[in-house]
N, C-alpha and C positions, 0 to 999 in steps of 0.2 A: 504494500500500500504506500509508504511512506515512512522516515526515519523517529515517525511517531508508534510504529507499531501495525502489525498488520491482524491483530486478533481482537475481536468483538467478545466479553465476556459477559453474558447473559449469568444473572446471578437470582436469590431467591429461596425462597424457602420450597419444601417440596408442594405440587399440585396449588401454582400460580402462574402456571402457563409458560412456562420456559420452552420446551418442544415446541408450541404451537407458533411463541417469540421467533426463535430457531429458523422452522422452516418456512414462517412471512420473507423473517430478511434475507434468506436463498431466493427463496421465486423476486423480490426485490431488485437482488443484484443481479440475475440473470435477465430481468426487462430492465435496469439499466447497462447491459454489458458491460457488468463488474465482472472481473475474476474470482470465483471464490468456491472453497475447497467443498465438494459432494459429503465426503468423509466425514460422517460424527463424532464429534469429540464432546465426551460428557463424563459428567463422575458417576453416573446410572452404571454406561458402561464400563469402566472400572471396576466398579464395586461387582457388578455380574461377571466380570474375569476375575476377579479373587475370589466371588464364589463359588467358582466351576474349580480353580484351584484346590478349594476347603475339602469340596468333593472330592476329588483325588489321592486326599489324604483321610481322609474316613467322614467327613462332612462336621467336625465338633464346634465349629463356628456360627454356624445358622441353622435355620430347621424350615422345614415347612407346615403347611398345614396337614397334609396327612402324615406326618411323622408323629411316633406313639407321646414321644416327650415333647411337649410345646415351648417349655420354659428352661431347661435344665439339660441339655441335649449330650446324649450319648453318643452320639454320633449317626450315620446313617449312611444309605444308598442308593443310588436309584438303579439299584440291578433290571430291577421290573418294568423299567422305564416310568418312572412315576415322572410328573410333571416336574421342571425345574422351577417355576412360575407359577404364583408367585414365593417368596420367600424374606425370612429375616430373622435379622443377625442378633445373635445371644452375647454379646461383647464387643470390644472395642478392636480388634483384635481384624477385621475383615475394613471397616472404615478406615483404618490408620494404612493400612496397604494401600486402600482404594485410593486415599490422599495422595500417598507416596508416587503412586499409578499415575492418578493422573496431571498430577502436576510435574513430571517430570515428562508427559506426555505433551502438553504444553512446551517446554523448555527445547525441546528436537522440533518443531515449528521452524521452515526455515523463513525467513525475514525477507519475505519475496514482495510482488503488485497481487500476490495473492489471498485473498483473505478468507480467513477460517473463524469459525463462529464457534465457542465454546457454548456449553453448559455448566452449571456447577450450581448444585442444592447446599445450604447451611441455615444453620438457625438452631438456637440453646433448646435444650432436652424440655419439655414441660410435664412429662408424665412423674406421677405421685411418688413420693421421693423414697415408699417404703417397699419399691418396685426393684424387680433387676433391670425392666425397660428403663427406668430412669439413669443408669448408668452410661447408657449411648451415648457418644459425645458428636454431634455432626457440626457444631458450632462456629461461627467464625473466629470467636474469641481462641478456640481451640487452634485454628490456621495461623493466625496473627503468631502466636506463642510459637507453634510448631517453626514459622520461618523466621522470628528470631535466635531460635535454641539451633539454628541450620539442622532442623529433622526431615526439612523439605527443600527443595531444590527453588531459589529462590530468582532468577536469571530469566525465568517466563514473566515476569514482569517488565522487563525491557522489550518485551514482544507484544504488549497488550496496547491497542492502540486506544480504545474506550472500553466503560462499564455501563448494562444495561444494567437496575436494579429493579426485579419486581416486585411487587407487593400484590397480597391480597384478603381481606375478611377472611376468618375463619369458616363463617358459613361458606365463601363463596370458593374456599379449597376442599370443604366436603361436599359440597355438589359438583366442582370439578374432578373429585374424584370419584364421585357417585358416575360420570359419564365413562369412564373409563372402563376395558375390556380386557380380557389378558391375552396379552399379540403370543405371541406364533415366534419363538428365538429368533426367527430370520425379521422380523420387524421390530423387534428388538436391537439388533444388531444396525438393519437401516438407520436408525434413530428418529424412524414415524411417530414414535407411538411409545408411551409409558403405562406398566400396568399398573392395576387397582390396588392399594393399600390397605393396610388395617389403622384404625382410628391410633394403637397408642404408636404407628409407625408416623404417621402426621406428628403425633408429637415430639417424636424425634425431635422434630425441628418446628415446636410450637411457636417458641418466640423468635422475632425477628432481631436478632443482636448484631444485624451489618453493617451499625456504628463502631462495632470494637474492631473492624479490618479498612474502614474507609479513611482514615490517614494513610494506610500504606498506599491506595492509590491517590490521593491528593498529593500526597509530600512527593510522588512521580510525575506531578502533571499528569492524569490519567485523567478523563473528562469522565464524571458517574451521568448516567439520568435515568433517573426514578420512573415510572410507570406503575398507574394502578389499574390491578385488571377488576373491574368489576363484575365483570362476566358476559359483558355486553361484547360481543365478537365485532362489528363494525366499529363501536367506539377502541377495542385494543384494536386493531389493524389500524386506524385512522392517526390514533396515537404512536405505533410502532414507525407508520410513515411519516409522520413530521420528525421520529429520533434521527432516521434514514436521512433525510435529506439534511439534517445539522451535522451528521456522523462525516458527510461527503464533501461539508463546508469545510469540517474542520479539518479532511486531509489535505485541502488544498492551501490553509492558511500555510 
């Protein structure tokens, strides 16, 4: 794009429209004859290659719903072919990889006129604190920390040329996740399409805490802008296409 960065970072909490962000500003650049990269990059994906990894080692990281343990997991298999989808993670232990994943996946981006659009889910734990759910860290305050302590590869940020940050009501992420389906691995892998959740997995990332990482892009000159999806699909496109055309000014300043 320019020596400002060629990576668009769509940010947010889970099930506020980050996909849907995603694949507007594709069809976008390809009616403006942008360049920009097919390949999805997102921390979904990540985190579903560490957990196909956890698999391969007896599965003690996450569980699914037909697994006999819900909470407390033995491990497991899908000899039977049991569904891999959907699923979630019994510790921190498959997030902290996913991190490492994909921010280092980020970091091998090479600094072309071509632009790659991330995804990336955070936000502090809200579930009841006498839970083992409440231990999940998806946090940004957790990221912030992590690339001061250098736990994470810190040099994808000379590659970020802006931040999209979404927001959205809690009602309006449990009906966004009420619409949801569960894809098929290979739409999965496209990055079409995100599956459906369980409520204390929204809580993962109940609150929105993306004040505790937005100094590290400010103190880089990194341009944020906020977006609230309401759930009105005209009004976010409408909104997504005025960040487009600021996004295109400002490569050109």
């Amino acid at each position: 794009m320019n020596d400002k960065g060629n990576i668009i970072l769509i940010t947010g909490r889970n099930a506020v429209g980050k996909t849907t962000a995603s694949k507007h500003l594709r069809d976008k650049c390809v009616q403006s004859d942008l360049f920009c990269e097919d390949k999805t990059i997102s921390d979904a994906l990540s985190l579903l290659k560490t957990m196909q990894g956890d698999d391969e080692q007896g599965g003690f990281h996450h569980t699914h719903n037909w697994c006999e343990s819900k909470e407390y997991n033995r491990g497991h298999s899908h000899r039977l072919r049991q569904p891999v989808l959907p699923f979630t993670v019994l510790d921190n232990t498959l997030p902290d990889a996913m991190l490492l994943d994909f921010f280092t996946e980020l970091s091998e981006i090479p600094q072309t006129n071509i632009i790659y659009i991330a995804e990336w889910a955070a936000g502090s734990n809200t579930n009841p604190k006498d839970t083992s759910a409440s231990e999940i860290d998806y946090s940004y305050e957790k990221v912030r920390g992590m690339l001061e302590e250098e736990k994470l590869p810190v040099d994808w940020l000379t590659k970020v040329h802006s931040v999209i940050h979404l927001t959205a009501s809690d009602e309006n992420r449990c009906l966004f996740n009420e619409q949801r389906y569960v894809p098929c691995l290979e739409e999965m892998l496209d990055g079409t399409t995100s599956w459906p959740i369980q409520r204390k997995i929204l809580q993962f990332y109940g609150y929105d805490d993306f004040s505790e990482i937005e100094d590290v892009f400010r103190d880089r000159n990194i341009p944020i802008f906020e977006i609230a999806n309401d759930g009105s699909s005209a009004l976010f496109e409408k909104k997504l296409d005025s960040v487009f055309r600021r996004l295109f000014t400002l490569s050109h300043v």
